[in-house]
N, C-alpha and C positions, 0 to 999 in steps of 0.2 A: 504494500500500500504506500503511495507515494503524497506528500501533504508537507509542504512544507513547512506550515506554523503547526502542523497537529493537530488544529483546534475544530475544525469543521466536521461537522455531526456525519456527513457521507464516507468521511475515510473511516473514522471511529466504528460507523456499524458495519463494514466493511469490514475488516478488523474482527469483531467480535464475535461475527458471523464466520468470520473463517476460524474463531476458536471455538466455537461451537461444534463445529462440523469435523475438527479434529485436526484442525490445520493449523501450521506451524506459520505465524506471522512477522513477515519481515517487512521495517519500516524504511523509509526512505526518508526523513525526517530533517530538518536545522534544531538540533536539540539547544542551544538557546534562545534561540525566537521562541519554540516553545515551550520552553519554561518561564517566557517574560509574558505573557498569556493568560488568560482563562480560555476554558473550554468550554463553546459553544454546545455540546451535546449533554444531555439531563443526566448524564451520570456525573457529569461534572469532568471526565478522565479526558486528556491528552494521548493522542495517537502512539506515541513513547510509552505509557504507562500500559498499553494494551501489548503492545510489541514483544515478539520474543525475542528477537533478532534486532537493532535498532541500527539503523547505519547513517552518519551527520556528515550532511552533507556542509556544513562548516560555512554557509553564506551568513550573508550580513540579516539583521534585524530588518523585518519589512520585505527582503529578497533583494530589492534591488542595489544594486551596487556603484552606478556612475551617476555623480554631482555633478550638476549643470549650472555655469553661473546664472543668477538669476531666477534660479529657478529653487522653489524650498523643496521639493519633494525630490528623492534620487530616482533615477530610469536603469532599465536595463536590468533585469533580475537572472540572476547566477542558474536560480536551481535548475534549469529547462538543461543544458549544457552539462550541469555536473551530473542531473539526475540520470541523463543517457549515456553518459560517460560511466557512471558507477555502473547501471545494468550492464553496458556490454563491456566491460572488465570481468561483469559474472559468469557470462557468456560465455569467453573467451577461456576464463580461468577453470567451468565446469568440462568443455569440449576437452581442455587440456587434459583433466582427470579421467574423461572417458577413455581416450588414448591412451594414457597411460597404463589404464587398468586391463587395455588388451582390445577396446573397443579399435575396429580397424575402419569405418566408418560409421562415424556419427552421424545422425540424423538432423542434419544442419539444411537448411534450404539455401539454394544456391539465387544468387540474383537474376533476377528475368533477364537481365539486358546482360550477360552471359551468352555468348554463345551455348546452345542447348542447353541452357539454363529452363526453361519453360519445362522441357520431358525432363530434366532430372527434379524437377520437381513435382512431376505428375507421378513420377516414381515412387519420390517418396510417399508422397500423399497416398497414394494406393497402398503400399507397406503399411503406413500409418495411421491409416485415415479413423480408426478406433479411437484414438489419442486427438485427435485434432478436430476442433469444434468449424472450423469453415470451410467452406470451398473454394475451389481454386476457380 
């Protein structure tokens, strides 16, 4: 679950809902933004507080990060960049272990604008398609 202050009642039941169901919830979070907060949700809890896994993404208070003379409010907010940056670090680092562990092709989809990328991924899909909620 991805939320950058925490505080918003859709990531929280999101969240709760995946503990409920037996799932292991990992956050995407700015754990001082949201600790400087209240939580909009009637539990009163913070996205962090529900999290099993909590990973801080270390931006600024508010997200945004570039002052502009003239201007009181900052622009330009960090989390979009890091937040994509941190998943596919997990991506990368989970593929790594698959291989490691003997896996000799991962189930990774290839980019369309690949050469045969479109059948290597009707491939997979077809292999996969138990596990995979959309279409191609």
């Amino acid at each position: 679950v991805h939320s950058v202050s925490g505080r918003n009642p859709v990531g929280i039941e999101m969240a709760m809902a995946a503990k409920e169901a037996g799932g292991t919830v990992i956050a995407i979070t700015n754990l001082s933004y949201s600790k400087s907060v209240e939580s909009r949700h009637p539990s009163g809890k913070r996205l962090f507080e529900i999290a099993d896994i909590v990973l801080d993404n270390h931006g600024d208070v508010g997200d945004a990060a570039v002052s502009i003379d003239g201007l009181k409010q900052k622009v330009a907010p960090t989390s979009t960049v890091i937040g994509a940056t941190m998943l596919d670090a997990i991506v990368a680092a989970l593929v790594q272990k698959l291989v490691d562990s003997g896996m000799k092709h991962p189930p990774v989809f290839y980019s369309a604008n690949l050469d045969g990328g479109d059948d290597l991924n009707k491939r997979l899909f077809e292999e996969y398609k138990e596990c995979i909620h959309y279409e191609l």
